[in-house]
N, C-alpha and C positions, 0 to 999 in steps of 0.2 A: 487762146493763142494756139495756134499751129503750126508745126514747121517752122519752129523759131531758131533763127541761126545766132542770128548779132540784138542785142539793147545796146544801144550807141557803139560805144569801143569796147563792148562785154561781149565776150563770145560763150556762148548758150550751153551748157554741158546736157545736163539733166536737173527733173524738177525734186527740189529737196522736199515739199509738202505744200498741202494745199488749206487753208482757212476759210471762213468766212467772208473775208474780204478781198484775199487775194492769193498769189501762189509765190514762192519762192522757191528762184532757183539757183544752180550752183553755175559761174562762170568761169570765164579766166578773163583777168586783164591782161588785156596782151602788152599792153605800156609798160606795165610795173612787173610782169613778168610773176602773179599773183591769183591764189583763186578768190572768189567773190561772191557774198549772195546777194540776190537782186529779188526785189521785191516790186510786185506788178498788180496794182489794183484789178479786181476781177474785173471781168467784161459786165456784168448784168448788174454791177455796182454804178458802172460809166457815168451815167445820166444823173446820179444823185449830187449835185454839190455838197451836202452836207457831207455825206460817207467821203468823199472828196478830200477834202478840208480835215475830216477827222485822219485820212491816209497817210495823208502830208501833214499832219501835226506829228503826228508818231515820229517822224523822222526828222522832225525838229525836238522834239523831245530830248531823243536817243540822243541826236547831236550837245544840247544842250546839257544832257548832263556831267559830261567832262569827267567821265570814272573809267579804268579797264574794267569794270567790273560788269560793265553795262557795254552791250554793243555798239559799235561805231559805225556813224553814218557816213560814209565818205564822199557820196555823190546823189543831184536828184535831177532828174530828170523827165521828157514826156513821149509814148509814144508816137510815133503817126497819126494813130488813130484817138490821141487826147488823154490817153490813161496816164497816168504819171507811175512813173515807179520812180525808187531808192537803190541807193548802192551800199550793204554792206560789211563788215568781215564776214568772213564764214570760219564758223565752226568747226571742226571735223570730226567731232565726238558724237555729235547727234545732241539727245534729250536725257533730262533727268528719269523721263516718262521712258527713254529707249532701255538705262539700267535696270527698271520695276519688270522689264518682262520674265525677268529672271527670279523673280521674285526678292523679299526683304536683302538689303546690302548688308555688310559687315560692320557692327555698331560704329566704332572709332571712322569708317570713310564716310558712311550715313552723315555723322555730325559732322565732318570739317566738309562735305558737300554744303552740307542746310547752312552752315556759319559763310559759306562762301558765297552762294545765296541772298544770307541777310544781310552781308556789307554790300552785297551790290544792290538790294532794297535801301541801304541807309543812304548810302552813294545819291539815290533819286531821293528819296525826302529831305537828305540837305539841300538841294539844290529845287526843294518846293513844289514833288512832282510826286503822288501817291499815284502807284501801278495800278491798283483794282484789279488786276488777273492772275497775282502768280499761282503759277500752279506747274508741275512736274516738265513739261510741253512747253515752258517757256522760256525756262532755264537750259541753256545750251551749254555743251561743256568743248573744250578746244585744249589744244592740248599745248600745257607753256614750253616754255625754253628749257624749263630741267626736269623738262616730260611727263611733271605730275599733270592731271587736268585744272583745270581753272572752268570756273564757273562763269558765263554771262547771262545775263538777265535781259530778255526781249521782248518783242510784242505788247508793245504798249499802247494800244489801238483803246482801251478805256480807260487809260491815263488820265487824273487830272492837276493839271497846275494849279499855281498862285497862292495866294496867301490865306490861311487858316483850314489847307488841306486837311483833311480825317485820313493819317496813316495806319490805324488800331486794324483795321480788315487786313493791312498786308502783313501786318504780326502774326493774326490769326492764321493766314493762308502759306506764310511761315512754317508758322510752327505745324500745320498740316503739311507740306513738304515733308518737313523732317520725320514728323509718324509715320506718314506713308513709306520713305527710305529705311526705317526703324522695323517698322509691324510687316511691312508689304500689303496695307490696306488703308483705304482712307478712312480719317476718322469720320464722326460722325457732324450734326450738325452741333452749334454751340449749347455748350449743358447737358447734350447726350454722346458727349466721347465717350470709349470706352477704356479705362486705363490701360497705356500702349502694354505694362508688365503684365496682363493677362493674355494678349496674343504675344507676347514674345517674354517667355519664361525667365527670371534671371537677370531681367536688365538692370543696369546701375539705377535706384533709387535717385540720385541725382538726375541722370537721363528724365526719367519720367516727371519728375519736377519741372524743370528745363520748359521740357515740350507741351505739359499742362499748363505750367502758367501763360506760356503763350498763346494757347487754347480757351483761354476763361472768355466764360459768356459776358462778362464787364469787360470792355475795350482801354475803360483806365486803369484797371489793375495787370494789364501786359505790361511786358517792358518794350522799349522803342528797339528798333531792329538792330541798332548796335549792340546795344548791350544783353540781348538775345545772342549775335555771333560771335561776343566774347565770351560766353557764359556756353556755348557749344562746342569752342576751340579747347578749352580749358578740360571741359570732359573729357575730349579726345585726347585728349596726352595721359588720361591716366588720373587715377585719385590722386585728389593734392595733402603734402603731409599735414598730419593732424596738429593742433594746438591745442598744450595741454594745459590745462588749467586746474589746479588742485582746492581752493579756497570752497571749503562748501560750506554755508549760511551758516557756521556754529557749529554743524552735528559732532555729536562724538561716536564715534562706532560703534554697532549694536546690532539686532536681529530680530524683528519680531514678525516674524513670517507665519503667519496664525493656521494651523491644520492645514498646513497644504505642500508641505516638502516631500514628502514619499510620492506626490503624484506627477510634479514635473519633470519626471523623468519616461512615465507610463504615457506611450505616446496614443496608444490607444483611447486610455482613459482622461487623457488630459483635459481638464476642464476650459472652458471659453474666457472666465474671469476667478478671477483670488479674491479674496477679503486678506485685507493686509489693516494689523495695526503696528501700533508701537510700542517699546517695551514694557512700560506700563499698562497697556492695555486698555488706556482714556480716550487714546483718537482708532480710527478704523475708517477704510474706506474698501469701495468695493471698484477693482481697475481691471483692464484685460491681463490676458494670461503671458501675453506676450512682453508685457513693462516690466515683469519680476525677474529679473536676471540678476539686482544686488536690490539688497533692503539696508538700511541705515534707521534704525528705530529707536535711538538713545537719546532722543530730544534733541533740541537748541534752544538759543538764546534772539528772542526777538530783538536784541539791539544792533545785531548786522544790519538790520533794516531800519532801525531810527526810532523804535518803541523804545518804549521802559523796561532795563535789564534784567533780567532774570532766566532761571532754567525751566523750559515750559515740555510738556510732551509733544512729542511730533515725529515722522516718520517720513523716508524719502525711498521711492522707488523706481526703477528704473532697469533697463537695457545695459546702461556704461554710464555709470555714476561718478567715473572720475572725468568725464565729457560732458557733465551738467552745464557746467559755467560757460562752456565753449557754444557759440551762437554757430558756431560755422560746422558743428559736427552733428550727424545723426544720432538724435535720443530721441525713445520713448518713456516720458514717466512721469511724476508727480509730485510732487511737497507736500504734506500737512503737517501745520505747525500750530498749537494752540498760542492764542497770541496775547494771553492775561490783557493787562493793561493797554491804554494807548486805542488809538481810533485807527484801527486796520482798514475802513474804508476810505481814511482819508488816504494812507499809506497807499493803496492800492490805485487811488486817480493822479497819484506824483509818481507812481514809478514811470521811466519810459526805457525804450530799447533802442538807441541809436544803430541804425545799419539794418530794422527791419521796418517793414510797411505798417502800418498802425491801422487797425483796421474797425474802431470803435470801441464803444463802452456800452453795455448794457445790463438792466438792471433783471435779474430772472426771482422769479418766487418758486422757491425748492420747495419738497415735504415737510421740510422741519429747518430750513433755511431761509433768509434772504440774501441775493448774492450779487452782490455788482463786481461785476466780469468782463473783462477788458481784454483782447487780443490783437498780435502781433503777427503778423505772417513775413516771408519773404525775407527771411535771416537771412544773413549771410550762407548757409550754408542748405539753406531752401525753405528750411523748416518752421514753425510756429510755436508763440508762446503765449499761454496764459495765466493771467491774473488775477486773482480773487481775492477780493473779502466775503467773508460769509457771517454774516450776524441774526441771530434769533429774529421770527419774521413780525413778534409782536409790540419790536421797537426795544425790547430791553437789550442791556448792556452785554451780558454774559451769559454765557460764552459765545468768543469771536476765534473765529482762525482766517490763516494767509492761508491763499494755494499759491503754489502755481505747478504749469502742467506744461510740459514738452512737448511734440510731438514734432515725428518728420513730415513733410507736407501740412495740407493742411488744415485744421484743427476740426477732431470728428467725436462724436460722443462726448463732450463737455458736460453735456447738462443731465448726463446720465452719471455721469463720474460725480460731478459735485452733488448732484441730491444723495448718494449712497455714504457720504461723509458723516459719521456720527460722533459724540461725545459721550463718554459715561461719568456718570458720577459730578 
């Protein structure tokens, strides 16, 4: 196009960008007394019906999804010369892509950008339409009535409708928005991200949750783009207060933090993992260095759990031990409990955790163990749990212990932890 003055009743400003398939630009309607962007099939596209068809789908699309969150098509139209173009809002913010030249945003606008984003993502998958492109460039931002920006979502030229759409790509490409807004870099392809808290020092562990799981190379283990932009908005305001929960499986207070107190404090010499037992000195396991922040090592009583009563040895460690119970707060740490009587591995396939993702059962052969191990990801509060029995690997009865293991995200070194579990005596 040349010297372009008028598209029908649109008077021509200048070109806001050019694509692949065609150019948009900035007008004014002179009717509505409004500016407008107008989008104009390229010229060396003309000839193809298909690209055609796919043009003018886009803008029945847009039209059809019935969200502010998503661009509105107002009008459609055809050159002279057979091109069709569209009519619609214009933006005045530019691109999400236009904020990254400055490099990474400021965490809290990052997330309520990406959360704004993914309701205007969810906006199209109710109405049966998975995007296939989003990406920083397509997300336009306009600025609302009480001046904050508002996010739309455009360009939907690889759009597709109808019934049993695959939305999981627009999660992932989500949740790469938001790293990129976060890190100031995109991540990598799926299974090779690289944790956003190592290019951006300090970030809330939740954030990096958030943005990973909608990163996972399994499409069905993301969450749908709603409940991604609530679990973004929620970030941005801020830690949510903590619930406390004091009830811990029996233990009575105690200490058995085995040769290792003079050295966490030597930051030099701090070692990578601890050997912790309990007060008696029957159970021991060997955990990282960073789970011993409280030891509780005075035993418990296996009937919290549904075995047969009694006071058995066992030891708990952790980060924040009065946050055990609590599904929704970050802990690192671990249970071992000798568990006398009673079938620990039947206990171990009835527990379950309402409000996390269940993520299997498996059976592992340890050094001096056998262990059926069962994990939970996706708590409430981001994190994971796991659960064991561990019984002698040659079928005999005794000794059996319960674990279970905390941790924030999601579940690393299990089967390093459980094989270093011993029993004496």
């Amino acid at each position: 196009m040349h010297s372009v003055e008028r598209i029908g009743r649109y008077r021509i400003e200048r070109p806001l960008g050019t694509g692949t398939f065609g150019t948009v630009w900035l007008a004014h309607d002179d009717t509505l007394d409004a500016p407008v962007a107008v989008k104009v099939l390229a010229e060396n596209w003309s000839h193809r019906p298909d690209i055609r068809e796919r043009f003018l789908s886009q803008a029945r699309l847009l039209r059809g999804a019935g969200s502010r969150h998503v661009v509105q098509v107002y009008d459609i139209g055809e050159l002279p010369d057979g091109r069709p173009y569209f009519v619609m809002e214009y933006a005045d913010g530019g691109t999400l892509a236009d904020l990254l030249d400055d490099g990474p945003l400021p965490v809290p606008r990052a997330l309520r950008l990406t959360a704004l984003a993914a309701r205007a993502a969810a906006a199209l998958h109710e109405a049966g339409i998975a995007h296939g492109d989003v990406r920083p460039s397509s997300l336009l931002l306009r600025t609302g009535a009480d001046g904050a920006w508002e996010v739309l979502l455009a360009d939907l030229g690889q759009a597709e409708p109808g019934a049993g759409i695959d939305v999981r790509a627009d999660v992932y490409s989500l949740g790469a928005v938001g790293y990129h807004l976060v890190t100031g870099t995109a991540p990598g392809a799926p299974g090779k991200v690289v944790r956003p808290d190592r290019l951006r020092p300090g970030l809330d562990p939740g954030v990096r949750r958030a943005l990973m799981r909608a990163l996972r190379p399994d499409g069905d283990r993301r969450p749908d783009a709603r409940a991604f932009a609530e679990e973004l908005e929620r970030l941005a305001t801020g830690p949510r207060p903590r619930r406390r929960h004091h009830r811990w499986l029996g233990l009575a207070v105690g200490v058995g933090l085995a040769g290792v107190a003079f050295t966490l404090t030597d930051r030099e010499s701090a070692p990578t993992e601890l050997r912790i037992e309990d007060a008696t000195g029957r159970v021991e396991a060997v955990v990282p260095a960073t789970w011993a922040g409280q030891v509780h090592g005075s035993g418990w009583d296996p009937r919290v759990l549904g075995l047969p009563a009694g006071h058995q040895p066992g030891f708990a460690v952790a980060d924040d031990l009065a946050r055990w119970q609590d599904l929704g707060a970050d802990v690192d740490g671990i249970f071992v409990g000798l568990a006398g009587q009673g079938d620990v591995t039947a206990l171990v396939n009835a527990l379950a955790h309402p409000g996390c993702h269940y993520d299997g059962a498996r059976d592992h052969t340890l050094s001096v163990w056998h262990g059926r191990v069962r994990t939970w990801s996706d708590c409430p509060g981001g994190g994971s749990v796991v659960e064991a029995g561990l019984t002698p690997p040659d079928g005999g009865g005794q000794p059996q212990l319960y674990v279970q293991i905390r941790q924030q995200g999601e579940p690393s070194g299990i089967r390093r932890v459980l094989g270093s579990v011993r029993v004496r005596g």
